[in-house]
N, C-alpha and C positions, 0 to 999 in steps of 0.2 A: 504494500500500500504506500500512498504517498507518503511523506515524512518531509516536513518543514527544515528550511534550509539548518544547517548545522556545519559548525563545524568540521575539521577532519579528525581532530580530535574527540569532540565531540559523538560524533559516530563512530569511532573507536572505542569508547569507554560506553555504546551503548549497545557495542558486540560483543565485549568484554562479559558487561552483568547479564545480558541474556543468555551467552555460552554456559558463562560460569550459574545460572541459576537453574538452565535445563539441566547439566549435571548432576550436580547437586542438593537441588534443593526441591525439584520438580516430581524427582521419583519417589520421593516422601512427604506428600504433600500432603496426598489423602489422609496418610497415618496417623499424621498431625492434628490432623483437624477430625478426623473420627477417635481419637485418643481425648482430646483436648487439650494436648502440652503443646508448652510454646517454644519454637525450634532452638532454644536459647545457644546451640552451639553454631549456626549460620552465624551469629553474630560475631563471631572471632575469623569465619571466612570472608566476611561483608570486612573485618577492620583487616587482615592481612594484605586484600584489594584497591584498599583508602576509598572502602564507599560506605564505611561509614562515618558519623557525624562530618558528614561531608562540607556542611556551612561552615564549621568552626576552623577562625583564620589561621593561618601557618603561627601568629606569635603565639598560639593557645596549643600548638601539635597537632592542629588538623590544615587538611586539603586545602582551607582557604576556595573550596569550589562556588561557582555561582548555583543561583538557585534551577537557571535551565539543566546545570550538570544533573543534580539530584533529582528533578525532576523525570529526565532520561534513564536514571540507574533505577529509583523506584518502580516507575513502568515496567523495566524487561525485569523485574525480580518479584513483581505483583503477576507478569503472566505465568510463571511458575508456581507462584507462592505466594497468594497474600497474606499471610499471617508472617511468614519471614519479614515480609515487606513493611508488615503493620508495625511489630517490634522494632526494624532497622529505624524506620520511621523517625520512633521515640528518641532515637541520638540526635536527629536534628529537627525533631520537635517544639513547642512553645516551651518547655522547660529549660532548654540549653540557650534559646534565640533571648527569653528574657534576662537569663544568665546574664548573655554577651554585651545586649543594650543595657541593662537596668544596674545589673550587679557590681559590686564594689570591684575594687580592683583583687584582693584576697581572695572573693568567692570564685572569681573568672581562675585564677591560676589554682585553686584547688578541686575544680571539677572540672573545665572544661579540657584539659591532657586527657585528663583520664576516660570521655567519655567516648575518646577517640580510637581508646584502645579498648574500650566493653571495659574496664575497671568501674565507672562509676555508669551503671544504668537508670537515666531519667524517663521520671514519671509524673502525672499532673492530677493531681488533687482537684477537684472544682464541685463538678457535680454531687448534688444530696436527694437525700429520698423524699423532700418537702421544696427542692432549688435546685430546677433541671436550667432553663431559658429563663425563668427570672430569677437570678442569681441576687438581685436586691433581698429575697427571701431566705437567705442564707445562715442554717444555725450554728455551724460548728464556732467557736470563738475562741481567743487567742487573748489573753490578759499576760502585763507584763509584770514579771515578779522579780521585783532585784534584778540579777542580770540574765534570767532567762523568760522566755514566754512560755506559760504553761494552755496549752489547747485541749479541747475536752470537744467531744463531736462523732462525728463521723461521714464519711465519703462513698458516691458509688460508681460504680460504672465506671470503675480506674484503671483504662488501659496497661498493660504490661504488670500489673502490679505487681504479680506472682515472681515475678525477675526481677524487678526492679528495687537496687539500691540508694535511689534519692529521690525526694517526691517534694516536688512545689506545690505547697497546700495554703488557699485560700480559706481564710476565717474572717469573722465578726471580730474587729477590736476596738473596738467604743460602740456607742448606743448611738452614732447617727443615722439616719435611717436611709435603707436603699444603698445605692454604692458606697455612698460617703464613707460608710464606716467598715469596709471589707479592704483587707489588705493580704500580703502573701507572704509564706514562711517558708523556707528550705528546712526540709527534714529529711535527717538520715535514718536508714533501715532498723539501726540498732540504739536509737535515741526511747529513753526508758518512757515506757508509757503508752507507746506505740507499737501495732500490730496491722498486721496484713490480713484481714477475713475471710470468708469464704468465698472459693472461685466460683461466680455468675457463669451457669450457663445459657449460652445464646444460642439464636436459629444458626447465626454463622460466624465467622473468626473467631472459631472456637481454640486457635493454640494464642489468643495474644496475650492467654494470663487474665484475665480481667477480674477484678475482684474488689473487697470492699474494704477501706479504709478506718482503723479503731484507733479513736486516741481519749485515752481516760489519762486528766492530769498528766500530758505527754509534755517533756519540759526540751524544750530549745534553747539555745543561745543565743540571745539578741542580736547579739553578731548575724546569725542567719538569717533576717530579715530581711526582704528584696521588695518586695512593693508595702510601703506604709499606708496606713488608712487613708483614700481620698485620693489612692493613686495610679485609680485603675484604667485610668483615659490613658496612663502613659504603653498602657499594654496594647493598646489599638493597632499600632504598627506589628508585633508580635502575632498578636492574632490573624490578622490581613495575611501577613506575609505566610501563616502556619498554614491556613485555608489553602492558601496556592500549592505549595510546596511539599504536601505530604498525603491530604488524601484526595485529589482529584486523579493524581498520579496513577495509587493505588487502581480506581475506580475506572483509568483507563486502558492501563493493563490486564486486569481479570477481564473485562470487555473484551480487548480483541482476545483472550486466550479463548476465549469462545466462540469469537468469530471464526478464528482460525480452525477450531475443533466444528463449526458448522460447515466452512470451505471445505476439509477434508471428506467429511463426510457425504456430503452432496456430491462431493465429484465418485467418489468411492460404491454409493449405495443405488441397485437397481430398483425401480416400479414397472409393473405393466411395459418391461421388453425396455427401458430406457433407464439411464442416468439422471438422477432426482435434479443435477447441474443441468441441466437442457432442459425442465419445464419454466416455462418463463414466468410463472405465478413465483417459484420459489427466487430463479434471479432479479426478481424487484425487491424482496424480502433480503435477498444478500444487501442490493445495493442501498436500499433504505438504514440498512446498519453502518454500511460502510461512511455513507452521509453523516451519520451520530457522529462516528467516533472521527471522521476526520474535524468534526467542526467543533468536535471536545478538545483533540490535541492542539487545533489552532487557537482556540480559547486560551488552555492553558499554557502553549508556550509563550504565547502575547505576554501574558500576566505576569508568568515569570520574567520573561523582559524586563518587564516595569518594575519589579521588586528591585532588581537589580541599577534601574538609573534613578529611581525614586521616585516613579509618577504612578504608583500600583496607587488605586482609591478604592473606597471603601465597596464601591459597586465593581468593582474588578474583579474584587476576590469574591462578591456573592455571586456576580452571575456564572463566573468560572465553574463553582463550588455547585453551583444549584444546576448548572446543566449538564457537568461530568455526572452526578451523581444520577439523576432521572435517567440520562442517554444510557449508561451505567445497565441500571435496572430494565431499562426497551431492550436492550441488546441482549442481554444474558436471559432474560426470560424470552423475547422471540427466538434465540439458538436449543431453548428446549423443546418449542416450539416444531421449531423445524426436526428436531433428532427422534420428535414424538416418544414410546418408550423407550428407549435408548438415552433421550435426554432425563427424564424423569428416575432411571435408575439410578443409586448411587453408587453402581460397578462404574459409571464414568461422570467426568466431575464436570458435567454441564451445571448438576444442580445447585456444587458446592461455587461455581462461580457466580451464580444467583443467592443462594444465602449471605456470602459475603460482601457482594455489592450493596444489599441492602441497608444494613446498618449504619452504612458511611453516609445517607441522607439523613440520620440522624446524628449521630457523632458529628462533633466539628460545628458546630450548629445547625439546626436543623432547617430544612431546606423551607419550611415557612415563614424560620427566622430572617433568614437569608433574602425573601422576597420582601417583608419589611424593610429591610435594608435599600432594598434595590430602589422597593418607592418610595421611601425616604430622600433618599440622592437625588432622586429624580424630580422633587415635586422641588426640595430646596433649591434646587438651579433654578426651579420657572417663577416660585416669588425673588429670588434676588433678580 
């Protein structure tokens, strides 16, 4: 299929993670995800490669790559594997990006080496079982004691958790109300008080670990503070740029892995004396996919552009985010479509690229979040 101009490098390094992921990480995909475990040893082939925490600059021990590189390596390691893809993800997720913008200079040289090399694995704290999208609703709180913060609460829906060694966790720390008074703490795995709960099982990305978050009396050191109360607008950049950067990618990877597992199959499988590729009902149905996904990757390589020179707005990364993810769901559900039961069994993983597309309209904000968003922007350009 087409592919937006790119470098020679660039398509080097997007030959590279697709080789290295059919390999590797492709033949155990299924395992992974009918197990529930999350592949945590990819993560040491993803850093021997330098494709993981790919954002984080050379003075920190990583790549220094742009966000179109990662965007590229996510892709061809989501058509093999999204749950590989989902965890790599979390290295150069909102956890390390607010690190790099927001974090003191101390915090930047004690986690972000490390996360380059799977030493230190980040994870993001946010969501509650009362404060999904309206995060002004937020109970876990965070009060400062002498020189540490003691948090009492709890978290759900925490990607990687099950692996993951450092969690940016959002609390309550004053009684102002709505954002005002949420701010954000760096917590390590082994800070007293604090525990990792029971693994959530889901319809799909079922190896990324996901589980829930306990903190009774869990004391921190003020030192690890990163967003103070009232200081959540400065995360806006962080988030825009996470939206682009980690799971549209995903969401357009599993897609063509599907398309590609429908191309085969239609050239492959006879009807009625013919090739299911020669009836022309079914090649409208290819090329109607193929329209999604070229007009997802054009989307998202634009976006990522702009993170990169700094014109990404806030409507860049919903519409990005809100049309990978639906096109996402068309695609992987018309290819089971088309495999009929072939598609619908889970001897092949039509169905499993359909479960895990799914979720990603939710995760990340959800895609009616996202539309808020969009006509928000929208209306503010036409009163100014």
């Amino acid at each position: 299929m087409y592919a937006p101009e790119l470098t020679d490098e660039q398509r080097m390094m997007a030959e590279t993670a697709r080789k290295l992921s059919e390999e590797q990480f492709k033949p155990r995909a299924a395992e992974w995800d009918k197990r529930g475990e999350p592949p945590v040893e990819n993560l040491k082939v993803l850093a021997e490669h330098g494709f993981l925490a790919m954002s984080i600059p050379e003075a920190y021990g990583g790549p220094g790559a742009s966000t179109l590189d990662l965007v590229i390596v996510l892709e061809n390691v989501a058509r093999a594997c999204a749950n590989t893809a989902i965890i790599a993800a979390s290295a150069d997720g909102a956890t390390p990006r607010a690190i790099l913008h927001l974090g003191s200079e101390e915090q930047k040289r004690r986690y972000l080496p490390g996360m380059c090399t799977g030493e230190w694995r980040p994870a993001w704290g946010m969501s509650e079982p009362n404060a999904g999208s309206d995060l002004g609703a937020m109970e876990t709180r965070a009060r400062l004691d002498g020189t540490d913060y003691v948090i009492n609460g709890n978290k759900l829906w925490c990607t990687a958790a099950r692996i993951s060694n450092l969690f940016l966790v959002f609390a309550r720390m004053n009684d102002d109300k709505g954002l005002a008074g949420i701010g954000a703490i760096l917590v390590e795995a082994d800070a007293p008080g604090f525990s990792v709960g029971k693994h959530i099982e889901c319809m799909g990305l079922r190896g990324t670990g996901m589980a829930e978050l306990l903190f009774e009396d869990c004391r921190v050191p003020k030192d690890n503070l990163l967003v103070p109360p009232g200081g959540m607008k400065s995360l806006m950049a962080v988030f825009n740029a996470d939206r682009i950067a980690t799971n549209p990618p995903i969401c357009l990877g599993a897609a063509t892995a599907a398309f590609d597992l429908a191309v085969e199959y239609l050239n492959d499988r006879k009807q009625f004396g013919r090739r299911l590729a020669d009836f022309q009902g079914l090649q409208w149905r290819l090329a109607d996919m193929a329209i999604d996904l070229e007009a997802g990757r054009g989307l998202l390589f634009q976006a990522a552009r702009r993170v990169e020179d700094g014109t990404l707005r806030a409507i860049d990364a919903s519409v990005t985010k809100t049309f990978t993810n639906e096109m996402s769901v068309r695609v992987t559900n018309g290819v089971i479509q088309l495999l009929g039961s072939f598609g619908y069994s889970t001897e092949f993983p039509a169905e499993r690229y359909l479960r895990d597309v799914r979720g990603l309209s939710i995760g990340y904000g959800t895609t009616e979040i996202q539309r808020n968003t969009i006509a928000h922007e929208i209306l503010a350009e036409v009163r100014q």
